[in-house]
PDB file of N, CA, C and O in Angstrom:
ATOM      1  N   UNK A   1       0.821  -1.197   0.000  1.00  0.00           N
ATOM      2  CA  UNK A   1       0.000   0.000   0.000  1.00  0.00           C
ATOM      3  C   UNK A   1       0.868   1.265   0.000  1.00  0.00           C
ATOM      4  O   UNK A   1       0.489   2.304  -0.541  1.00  0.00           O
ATOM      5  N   UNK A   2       1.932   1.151   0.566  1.00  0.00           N
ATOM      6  CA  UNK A   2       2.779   2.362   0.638  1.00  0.00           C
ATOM      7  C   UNK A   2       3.503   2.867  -0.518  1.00  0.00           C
ATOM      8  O   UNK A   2       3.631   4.041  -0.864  1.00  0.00           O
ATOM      9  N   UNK A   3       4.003   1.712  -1.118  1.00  0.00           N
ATOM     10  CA  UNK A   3       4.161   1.706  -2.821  1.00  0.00           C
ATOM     11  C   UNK A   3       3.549   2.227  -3.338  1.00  0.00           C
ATOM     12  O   UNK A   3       4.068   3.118  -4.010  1.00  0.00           O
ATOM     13  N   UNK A   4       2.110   2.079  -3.409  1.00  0.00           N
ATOM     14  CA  UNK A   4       1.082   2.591  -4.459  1.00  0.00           C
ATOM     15  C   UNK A   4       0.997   4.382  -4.146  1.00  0.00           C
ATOM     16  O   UNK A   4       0.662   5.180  -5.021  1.00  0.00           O
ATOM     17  N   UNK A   5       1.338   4.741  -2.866  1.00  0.00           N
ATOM     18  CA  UNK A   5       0.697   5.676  -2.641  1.00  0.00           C
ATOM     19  C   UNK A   5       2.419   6.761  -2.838  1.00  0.00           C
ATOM     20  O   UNK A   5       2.385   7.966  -3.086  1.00  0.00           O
ATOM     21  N   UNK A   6       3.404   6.167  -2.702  1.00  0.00           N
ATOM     22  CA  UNK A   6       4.946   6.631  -3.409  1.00  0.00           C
ATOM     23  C   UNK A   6       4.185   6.906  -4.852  1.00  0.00           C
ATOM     24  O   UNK A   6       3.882   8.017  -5.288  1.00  0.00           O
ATOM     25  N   UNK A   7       3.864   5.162  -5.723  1.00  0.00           N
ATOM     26  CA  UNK A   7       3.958   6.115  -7.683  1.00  0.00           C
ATOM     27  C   UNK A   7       2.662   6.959  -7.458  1.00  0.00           C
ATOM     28  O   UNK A   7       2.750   7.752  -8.396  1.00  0.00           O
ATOM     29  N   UNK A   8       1.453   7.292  -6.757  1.00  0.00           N
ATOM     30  CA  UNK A   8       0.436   7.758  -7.083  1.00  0.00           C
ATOM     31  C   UNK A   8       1.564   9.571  -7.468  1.00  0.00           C
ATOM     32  O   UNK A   8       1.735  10.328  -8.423  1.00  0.00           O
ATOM     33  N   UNK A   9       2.108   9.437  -5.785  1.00  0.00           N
ATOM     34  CA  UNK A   9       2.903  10.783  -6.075  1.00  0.00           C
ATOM     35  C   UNK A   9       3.855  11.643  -6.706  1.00  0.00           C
ATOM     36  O   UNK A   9       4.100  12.847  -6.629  1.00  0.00           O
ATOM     37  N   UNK A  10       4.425  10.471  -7.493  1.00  0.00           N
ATOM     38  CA  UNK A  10       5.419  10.566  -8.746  1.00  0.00           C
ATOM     39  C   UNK A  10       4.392  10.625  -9.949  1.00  0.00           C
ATOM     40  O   UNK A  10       4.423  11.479 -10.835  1.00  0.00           O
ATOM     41  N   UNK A  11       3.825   9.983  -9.887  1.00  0.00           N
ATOM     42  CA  UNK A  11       2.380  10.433 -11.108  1.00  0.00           C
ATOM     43  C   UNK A  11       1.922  11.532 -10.849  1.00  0.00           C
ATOM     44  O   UNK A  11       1.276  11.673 -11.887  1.00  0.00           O
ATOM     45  N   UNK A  12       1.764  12.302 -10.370  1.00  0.00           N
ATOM     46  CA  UNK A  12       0.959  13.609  -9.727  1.00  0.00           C
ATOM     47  C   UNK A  12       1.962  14.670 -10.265  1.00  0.00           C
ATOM     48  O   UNK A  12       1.792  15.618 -11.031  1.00  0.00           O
ATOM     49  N   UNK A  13       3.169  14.161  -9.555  1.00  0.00           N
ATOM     50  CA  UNK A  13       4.195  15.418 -10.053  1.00  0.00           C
ATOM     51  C   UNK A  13       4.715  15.073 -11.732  1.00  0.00           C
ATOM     52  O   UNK A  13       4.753  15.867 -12.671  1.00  0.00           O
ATOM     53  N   UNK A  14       4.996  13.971 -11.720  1.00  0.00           N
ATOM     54  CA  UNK A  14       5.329  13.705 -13.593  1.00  0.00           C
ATOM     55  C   UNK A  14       4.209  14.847 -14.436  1.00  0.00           C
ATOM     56  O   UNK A  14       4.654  15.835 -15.020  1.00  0.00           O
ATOM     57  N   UNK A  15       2.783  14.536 -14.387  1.00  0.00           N
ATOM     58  CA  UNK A  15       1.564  15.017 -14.741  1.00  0.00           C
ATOM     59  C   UNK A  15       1.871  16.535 -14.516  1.00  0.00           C
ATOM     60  O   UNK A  15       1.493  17.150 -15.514  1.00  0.00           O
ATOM     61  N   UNK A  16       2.377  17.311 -13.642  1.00  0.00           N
ATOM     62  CA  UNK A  16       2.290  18.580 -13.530  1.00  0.00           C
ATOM     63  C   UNK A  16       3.636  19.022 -14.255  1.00  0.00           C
ATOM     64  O   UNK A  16       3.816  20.001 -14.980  1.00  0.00           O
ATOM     65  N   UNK A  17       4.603  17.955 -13.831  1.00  0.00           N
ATOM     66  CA  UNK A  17       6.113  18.743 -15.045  1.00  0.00           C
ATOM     67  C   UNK A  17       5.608  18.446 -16.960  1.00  0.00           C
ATOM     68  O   UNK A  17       5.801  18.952 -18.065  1.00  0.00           O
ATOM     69  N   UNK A  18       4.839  17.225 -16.280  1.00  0.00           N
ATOM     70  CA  UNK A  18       4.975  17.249 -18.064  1.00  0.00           C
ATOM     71  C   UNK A  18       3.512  18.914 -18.358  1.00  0.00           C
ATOM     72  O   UNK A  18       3.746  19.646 -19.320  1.00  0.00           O
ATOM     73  N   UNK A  19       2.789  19.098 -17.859  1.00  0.00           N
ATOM     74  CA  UNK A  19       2.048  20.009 -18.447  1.00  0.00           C
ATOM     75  C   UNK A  19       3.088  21.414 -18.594  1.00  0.00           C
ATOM     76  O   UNK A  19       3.063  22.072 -19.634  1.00  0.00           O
ATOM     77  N   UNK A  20       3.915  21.757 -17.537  1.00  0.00           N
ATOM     78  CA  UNK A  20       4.724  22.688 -17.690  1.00  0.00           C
ATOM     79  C   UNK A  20       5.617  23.059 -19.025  1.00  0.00           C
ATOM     80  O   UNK A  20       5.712  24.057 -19.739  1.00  0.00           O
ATOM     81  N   UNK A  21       6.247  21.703 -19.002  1.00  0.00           N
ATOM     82  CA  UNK A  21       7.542  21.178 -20.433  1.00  0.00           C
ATOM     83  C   UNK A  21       6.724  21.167 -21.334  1.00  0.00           C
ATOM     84  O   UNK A  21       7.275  21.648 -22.324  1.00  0.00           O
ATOM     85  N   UNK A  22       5.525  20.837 -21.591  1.00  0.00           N
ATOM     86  CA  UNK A  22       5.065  20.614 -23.218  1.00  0.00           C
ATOM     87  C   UNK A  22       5.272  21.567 -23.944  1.00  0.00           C
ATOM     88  O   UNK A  22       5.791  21.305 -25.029  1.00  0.00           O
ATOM     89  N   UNK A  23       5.010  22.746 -23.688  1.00  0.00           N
ATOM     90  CA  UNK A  23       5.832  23.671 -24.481  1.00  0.00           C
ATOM     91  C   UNK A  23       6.511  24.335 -24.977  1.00  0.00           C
ATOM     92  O   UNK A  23       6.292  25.194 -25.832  1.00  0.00           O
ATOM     93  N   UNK A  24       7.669  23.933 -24.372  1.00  0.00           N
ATOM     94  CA  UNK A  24       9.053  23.888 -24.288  1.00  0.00           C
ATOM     95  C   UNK A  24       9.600  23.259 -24.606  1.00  0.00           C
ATOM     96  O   UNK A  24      10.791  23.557 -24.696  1.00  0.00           O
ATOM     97  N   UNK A  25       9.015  21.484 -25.148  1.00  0.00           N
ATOM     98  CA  UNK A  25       9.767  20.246 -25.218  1.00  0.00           C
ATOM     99  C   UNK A  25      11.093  20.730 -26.062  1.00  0.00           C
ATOM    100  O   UNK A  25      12.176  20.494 -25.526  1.00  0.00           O
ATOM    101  N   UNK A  26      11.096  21.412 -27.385  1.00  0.00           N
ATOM    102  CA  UNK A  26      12.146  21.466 -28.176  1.00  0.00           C
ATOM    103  C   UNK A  26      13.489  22.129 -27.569  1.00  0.00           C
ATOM    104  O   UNK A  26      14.565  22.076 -28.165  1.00  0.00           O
ATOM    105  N   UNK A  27      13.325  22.702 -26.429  1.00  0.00           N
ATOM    106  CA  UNK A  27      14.470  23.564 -25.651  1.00  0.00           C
ATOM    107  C   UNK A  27      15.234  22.687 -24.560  1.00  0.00           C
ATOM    108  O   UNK A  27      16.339  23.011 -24.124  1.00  0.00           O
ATOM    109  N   UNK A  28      14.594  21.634 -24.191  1.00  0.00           N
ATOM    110  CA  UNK A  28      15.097  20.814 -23.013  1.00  0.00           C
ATOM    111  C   UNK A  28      16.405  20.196 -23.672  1.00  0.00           C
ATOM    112  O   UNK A  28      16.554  19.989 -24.876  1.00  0.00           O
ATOM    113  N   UNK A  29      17.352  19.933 -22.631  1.00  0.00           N
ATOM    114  CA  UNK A  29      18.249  19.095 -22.894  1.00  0.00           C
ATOM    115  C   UNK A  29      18.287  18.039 -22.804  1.00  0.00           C
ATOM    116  O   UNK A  29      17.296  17.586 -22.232  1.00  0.00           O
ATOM    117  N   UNK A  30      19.403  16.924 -23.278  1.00  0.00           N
ATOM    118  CA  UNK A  30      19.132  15.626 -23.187  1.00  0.00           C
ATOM    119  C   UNK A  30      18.685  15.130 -21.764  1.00  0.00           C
ATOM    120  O   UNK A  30      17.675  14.456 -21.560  1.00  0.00           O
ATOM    121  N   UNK A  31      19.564  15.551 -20.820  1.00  0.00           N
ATOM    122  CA  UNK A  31      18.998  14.743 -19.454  1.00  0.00           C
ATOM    123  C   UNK A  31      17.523  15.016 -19.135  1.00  0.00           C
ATOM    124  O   UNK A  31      16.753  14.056 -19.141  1.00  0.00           O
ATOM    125  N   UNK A  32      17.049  16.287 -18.847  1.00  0.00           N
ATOM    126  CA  UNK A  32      15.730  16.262 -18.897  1.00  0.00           C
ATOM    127  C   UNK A  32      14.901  15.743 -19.909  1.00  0.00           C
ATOM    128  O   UNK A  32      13.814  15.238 -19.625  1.00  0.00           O
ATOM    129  N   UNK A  33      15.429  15.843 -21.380  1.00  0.00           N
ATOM    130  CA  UNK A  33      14.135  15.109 -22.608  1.00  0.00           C
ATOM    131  C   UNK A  33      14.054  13.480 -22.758  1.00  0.00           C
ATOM    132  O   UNK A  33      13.489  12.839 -23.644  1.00  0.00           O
ATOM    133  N   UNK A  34      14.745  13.032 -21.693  1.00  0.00           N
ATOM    134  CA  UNK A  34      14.715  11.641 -21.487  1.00  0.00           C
ATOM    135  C   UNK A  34      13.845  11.454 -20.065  1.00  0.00           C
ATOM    136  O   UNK A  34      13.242  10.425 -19.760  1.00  0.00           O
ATOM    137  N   UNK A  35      13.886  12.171 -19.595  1.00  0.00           N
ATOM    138  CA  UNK A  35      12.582  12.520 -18.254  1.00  0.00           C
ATOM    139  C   UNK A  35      11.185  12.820 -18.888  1.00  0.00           C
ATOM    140  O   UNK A  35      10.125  12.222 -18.703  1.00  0.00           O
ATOM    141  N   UNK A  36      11.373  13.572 -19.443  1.00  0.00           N
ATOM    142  CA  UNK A  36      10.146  14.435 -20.666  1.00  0.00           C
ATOM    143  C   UNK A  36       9.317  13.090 -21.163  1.00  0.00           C
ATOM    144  O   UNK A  36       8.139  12.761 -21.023  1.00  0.00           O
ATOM    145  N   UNK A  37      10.538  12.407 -21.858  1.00  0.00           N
ATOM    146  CA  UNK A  37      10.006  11.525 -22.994  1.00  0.00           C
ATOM    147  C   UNK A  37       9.101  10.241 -22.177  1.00  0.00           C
ATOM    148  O   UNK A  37       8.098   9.619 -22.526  1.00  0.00           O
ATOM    149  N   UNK A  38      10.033  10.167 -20.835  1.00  0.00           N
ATOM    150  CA  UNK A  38       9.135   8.660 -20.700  1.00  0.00           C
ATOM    151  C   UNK A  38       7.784   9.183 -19.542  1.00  0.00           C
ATOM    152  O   UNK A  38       6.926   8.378 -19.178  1.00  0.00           O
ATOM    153  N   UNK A  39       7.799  10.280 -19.194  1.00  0.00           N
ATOM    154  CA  UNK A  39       6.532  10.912 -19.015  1.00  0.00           C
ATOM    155  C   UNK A  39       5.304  11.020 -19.991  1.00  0.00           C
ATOM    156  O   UNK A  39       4.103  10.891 -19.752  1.00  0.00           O
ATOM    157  N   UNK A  40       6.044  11.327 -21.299  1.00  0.00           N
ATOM    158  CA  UNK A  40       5.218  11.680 -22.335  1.00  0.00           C
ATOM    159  C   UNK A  40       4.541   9.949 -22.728  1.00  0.00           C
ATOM    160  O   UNK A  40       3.360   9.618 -22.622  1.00  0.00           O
ATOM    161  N   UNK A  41       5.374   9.313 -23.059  1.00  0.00           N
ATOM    162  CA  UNK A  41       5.094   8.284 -23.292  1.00  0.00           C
ATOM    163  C   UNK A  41       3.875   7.658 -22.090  1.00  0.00           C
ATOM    164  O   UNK A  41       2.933   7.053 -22.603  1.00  0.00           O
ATOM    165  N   UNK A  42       3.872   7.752 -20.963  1.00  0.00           N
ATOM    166  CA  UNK A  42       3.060   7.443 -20.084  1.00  0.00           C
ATOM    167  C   UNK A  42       1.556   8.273 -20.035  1.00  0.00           C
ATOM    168  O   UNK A  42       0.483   7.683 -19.910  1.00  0.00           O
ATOM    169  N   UNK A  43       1.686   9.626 -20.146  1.00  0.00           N
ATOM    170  CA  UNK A  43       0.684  10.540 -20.435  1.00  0.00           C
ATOM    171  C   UNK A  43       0.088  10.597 -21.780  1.00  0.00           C
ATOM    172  O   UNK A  43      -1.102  10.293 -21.865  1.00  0.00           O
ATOM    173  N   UNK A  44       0.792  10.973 -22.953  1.00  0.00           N
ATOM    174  CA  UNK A  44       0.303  11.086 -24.421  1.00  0.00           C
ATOM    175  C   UNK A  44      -0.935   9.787 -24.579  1.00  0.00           C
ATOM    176  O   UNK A  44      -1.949  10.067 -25.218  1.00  0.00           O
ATOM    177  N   UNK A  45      -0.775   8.211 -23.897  1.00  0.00           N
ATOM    178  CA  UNK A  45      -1.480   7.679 -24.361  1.00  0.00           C
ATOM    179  C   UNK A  45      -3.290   7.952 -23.612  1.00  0.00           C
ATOM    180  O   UNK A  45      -4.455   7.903 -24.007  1.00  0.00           O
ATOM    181  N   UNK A  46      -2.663   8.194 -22.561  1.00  0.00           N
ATOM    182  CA  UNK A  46      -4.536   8.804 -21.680  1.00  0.00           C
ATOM    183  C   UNK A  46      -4.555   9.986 -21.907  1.00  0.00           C
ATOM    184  O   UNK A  46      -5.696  10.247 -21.526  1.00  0.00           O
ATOM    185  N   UNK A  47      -4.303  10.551 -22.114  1.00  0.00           N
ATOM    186  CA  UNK A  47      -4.707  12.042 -23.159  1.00  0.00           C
ATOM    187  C   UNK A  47      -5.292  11.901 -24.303  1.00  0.00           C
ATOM    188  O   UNK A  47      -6.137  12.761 -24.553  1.00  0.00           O
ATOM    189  N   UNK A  48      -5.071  10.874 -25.299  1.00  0.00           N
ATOM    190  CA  UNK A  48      -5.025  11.171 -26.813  1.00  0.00           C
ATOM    191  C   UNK A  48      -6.401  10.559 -26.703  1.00  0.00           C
ATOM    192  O   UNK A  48      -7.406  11.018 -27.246  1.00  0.00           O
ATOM    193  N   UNK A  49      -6.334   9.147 -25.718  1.00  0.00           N
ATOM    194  CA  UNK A  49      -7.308   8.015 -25.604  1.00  0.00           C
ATOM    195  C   UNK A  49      -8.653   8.725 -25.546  1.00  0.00           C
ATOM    196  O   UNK A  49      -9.310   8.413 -26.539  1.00  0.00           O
ATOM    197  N   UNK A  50      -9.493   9.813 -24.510  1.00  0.00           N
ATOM    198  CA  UNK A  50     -10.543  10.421 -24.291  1.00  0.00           C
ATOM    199  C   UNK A  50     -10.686  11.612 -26.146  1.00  0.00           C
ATOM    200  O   UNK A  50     -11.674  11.559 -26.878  1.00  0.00           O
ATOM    201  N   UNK A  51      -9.684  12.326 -26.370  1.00  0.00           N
ATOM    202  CA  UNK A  51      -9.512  12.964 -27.654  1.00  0.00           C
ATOM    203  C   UNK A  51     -10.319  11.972 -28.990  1.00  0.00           C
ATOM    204  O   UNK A  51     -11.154  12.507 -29.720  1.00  0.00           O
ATOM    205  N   UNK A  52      -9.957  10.629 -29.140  1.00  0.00           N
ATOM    206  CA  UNK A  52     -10.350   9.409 -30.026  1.00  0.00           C
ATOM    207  C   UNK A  52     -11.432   9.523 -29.994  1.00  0.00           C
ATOM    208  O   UNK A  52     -11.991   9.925 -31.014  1.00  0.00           O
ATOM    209  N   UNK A  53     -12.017   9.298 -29.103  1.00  0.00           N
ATOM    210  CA  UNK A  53     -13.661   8.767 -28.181  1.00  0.00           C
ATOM    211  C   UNK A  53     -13.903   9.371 -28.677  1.00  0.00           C
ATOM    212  O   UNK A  53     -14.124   9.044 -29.843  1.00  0.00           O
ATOM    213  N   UNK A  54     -14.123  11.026 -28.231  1.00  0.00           N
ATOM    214  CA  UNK A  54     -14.834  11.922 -28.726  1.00  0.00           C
ATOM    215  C   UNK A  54     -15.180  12.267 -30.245  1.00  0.00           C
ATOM    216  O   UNK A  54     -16.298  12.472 -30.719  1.00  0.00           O
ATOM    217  N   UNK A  55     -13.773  12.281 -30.978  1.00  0.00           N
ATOM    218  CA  UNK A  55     -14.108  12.446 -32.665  1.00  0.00           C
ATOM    219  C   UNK A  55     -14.689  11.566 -33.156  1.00  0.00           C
ATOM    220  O   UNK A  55     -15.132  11.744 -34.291  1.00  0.00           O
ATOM    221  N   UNK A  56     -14.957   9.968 -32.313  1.00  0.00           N
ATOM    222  CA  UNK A  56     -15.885   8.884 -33.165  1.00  0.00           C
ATOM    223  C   UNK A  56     -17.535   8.921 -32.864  1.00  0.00           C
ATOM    224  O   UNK A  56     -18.516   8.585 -33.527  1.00  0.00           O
ATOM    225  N   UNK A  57     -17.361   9.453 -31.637  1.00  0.00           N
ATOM    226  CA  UNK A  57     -19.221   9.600 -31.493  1.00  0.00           C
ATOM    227  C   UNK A  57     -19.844  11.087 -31.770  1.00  0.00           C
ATOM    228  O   UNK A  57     -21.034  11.393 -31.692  1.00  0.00           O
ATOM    229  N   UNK A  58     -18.576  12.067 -32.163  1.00  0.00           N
ATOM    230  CA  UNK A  58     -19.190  13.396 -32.456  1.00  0.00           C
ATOM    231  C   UNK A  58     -19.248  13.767 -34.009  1.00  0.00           C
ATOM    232  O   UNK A  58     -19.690  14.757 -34.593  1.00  0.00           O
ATOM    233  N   UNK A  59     -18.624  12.580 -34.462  1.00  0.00           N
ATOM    234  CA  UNK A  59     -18.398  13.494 -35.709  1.00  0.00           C
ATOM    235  C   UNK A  59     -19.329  13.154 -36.837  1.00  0.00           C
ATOM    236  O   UNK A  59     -19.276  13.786 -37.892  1.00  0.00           O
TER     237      UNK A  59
END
């Protein structure tokens, strides 16, 4: 249980750096765009996922 509640809080903060960096991604350096990236990779897919949904039952 204590585990879960450590990644809940590394998820919380990943989620708030990556909203910060997204628009910036092209300026980061390597050490951070390898932080960036596997954030992104974790986020981009439940982001895009609700985005999908929507253009198939609205459009």
């Amino acid at each position: 249980m204590y585990l879960l509640k450590i990644f809940i809080q590394i998820l919380i903060v990943g989620l708030f750096l990556y909203s910060k960096l997204l628009p910036n991604q092209a300026k980061l350096n390597p050490k951070y765009r390898s932080i960036f990236d596997f954030f992104n990779s974790i986020f981009f897919t439940h982001i895009q996922f609700p985005k999908n949904i929507h253009k198939t039952f609205f459009n």
